[in-house]
N, C-alpha and C positions, 0 to 999 in steps of 0.2 A: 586379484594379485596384489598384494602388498608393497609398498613400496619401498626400497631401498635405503637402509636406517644408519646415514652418517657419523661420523664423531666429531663433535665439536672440537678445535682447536686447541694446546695448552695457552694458561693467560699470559701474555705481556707485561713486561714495565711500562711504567706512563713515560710519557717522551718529556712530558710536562707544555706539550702545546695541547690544551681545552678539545677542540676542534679537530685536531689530526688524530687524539685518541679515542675521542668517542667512533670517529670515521671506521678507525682501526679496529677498534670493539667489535660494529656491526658486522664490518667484512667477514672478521675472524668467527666470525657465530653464525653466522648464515646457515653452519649446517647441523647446527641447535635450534635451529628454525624447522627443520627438514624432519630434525630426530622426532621431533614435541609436535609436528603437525602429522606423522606417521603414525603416532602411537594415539592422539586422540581420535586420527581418522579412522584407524579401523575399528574404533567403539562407536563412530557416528550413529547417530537418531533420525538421520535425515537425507534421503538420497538428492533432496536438491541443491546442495552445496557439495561442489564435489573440491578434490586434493586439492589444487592449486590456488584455490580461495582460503583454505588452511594456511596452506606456506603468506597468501598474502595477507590474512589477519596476523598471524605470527610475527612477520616482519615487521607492521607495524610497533607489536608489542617490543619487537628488542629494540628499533629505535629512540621509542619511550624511552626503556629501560638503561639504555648508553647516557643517554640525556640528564638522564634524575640519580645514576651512579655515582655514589662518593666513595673512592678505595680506601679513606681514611676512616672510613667504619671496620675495615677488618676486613666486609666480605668478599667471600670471588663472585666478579662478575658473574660466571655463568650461574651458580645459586640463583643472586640476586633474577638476574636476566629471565629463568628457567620459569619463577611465578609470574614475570607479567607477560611472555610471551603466551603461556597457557592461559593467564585470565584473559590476553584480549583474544585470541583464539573462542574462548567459552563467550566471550560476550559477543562479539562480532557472530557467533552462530545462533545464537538467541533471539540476535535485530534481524538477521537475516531469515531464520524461519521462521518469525513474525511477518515480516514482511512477504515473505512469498503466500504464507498461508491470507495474508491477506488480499493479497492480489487473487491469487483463487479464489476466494472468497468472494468479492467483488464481480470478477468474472460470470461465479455461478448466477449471483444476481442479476447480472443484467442480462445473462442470456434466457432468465426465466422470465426477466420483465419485457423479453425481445417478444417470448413465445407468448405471453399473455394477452401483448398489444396486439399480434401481429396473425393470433388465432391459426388456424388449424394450417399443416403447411399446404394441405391439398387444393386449389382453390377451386370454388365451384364455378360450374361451366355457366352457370346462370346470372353469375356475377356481372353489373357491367362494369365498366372500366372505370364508371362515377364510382362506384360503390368500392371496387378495388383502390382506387386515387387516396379513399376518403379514411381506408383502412391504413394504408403506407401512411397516410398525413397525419392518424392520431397514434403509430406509432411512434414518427417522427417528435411529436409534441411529447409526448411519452417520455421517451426518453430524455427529450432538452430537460422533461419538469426532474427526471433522477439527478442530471446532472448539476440543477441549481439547487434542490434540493439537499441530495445526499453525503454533499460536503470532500466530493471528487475532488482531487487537484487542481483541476482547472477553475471550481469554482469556490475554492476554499476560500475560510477567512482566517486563516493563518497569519499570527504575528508576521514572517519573517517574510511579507510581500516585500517585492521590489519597489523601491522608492521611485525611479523610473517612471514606472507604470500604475505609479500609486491612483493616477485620474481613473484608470482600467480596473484598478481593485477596487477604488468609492464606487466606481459604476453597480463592479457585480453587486458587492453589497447590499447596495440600495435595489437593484434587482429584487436579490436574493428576500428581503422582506418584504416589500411589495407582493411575490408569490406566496410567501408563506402567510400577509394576511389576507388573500383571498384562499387561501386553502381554509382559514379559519372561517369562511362563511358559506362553506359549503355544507349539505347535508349530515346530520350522524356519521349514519353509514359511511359514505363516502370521504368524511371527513376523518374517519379512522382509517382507513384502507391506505390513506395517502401519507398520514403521519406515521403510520403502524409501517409502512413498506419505506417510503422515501425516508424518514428519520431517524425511526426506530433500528431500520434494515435487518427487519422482520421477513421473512419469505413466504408467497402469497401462500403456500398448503399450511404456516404455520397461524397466518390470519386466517387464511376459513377454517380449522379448528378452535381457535382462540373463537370466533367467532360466533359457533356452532353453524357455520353455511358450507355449503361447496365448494369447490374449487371455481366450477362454472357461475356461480353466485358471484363469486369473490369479482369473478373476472368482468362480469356485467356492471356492477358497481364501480371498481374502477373505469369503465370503459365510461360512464357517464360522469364520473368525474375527471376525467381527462378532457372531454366534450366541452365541461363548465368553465373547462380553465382556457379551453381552446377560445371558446366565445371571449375570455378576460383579456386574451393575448390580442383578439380581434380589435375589442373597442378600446385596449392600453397597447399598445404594439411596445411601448417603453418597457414594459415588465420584464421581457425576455431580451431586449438589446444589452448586454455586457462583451 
């Protein structure tokens, strides 16, 4: 059902207060906000961003637009207002389904790096409980290594740390290389599988093609270097402290 296509207001004289006119401008456009997020919604590309993130990218765009308005060029506001509420509309839907595609993305990864670690979900009756412990533990390791590795939020080295908590950002850091040069002395094989997956974020069926091996290959080589790195965390416990 399409949504209900307002009409923008006639324009106003400036009052000649700065501030009570730009005020003025937005109010009165609000449902130029409404029109232009109507009209590009129902050509949307994207069922993850739905209307009401339109109206609120828009709205940004006309407050811009009120802000950086000079009447002494001739034009009408709403002209003017009309391109940058549609361009920040178009841009703000482009970061946003980047970003969602990225978080799926993401997602998909670690629930394959869940299922790789974490092998088959049936558990066998013959298991003992050592053996199950030991499975959960190099999952667990597993996944710490994607997290300092793969350059996740939490373990990012992003300019824009908090200064705060800058002691917590040196920390990961120095972490964060400390793991990545024992990943460099680890076997061939193994040593691709972790760069190829953790770095690269490469997905394991696309390394054991890349690699000519199997999936089940793939997964045995990882599981033994996860092991190496386990023993690294054993005798440096500092590696993975951030």
């Amino acid at each position: 059902m399409d949504e209900p296509v307002p009409t923008p207001h006639a324009e106003a004289p400036p009052s000649g207060d700065w501030l009570q006119d730009r005020n003025d401008l937005v109010v009165r456009h609000l449902p130029l906000v409404r029109l232009i997020a109507a009209r590009l919604y129902r050509t949307r590309w994207s069922s993850a961003v739905g209307f009401d993130e339109y109206v609120q990218l828009g709205s940004v765009g006309l407050v811009e637009a009120a802000s950086r308005f000079d009447p002494a060029r001739g034009a009408e506001f709403s002209t003017f207002a009309t391109w940058r509420i549609s361009g920040a509309i178009l841009t703000g839907l482009v970061n946003s389904t980047e970003q969602h595609q990225q978080a799926a993305s993401r997602r998909r990864m670690v629930e394959s790096r869940v299922d790789l670690l974490m092998g088959p979900a049936e558990v066998d009756a013959t298991d003992s409980v050592e053996a199950a412990l030991k499975r959960i533990a190099e999952a667990a390791v597993g996944l710490a290594v994607g997290f300092m590795l793969d350059g996740t939020g939490m373990y990012s080295d992003g300019e824009g740390a908090d200064p705060v908590d800058g002691y917590a950002s040196l920390a990961t850091r120095q972490a964060r290389r400390r793991l990545r040069a024992t990943v460099d002395t680890l076997p061939e094989q193994e040593r691709r599988v972790i760069r190829d997956h953790y770095l690269a974020q490469q997905p394991f069926n696309e390394i054991a093609e890349a690699m000519g091996l199997s999936k089940g290959r793939i997964s045995q080589i990882h599981s033994r270097a996860i092991e190496r790195l386990r023993e690294a965390l054993r005798r440096d416990p500092s590696t993975f402290e951030a």
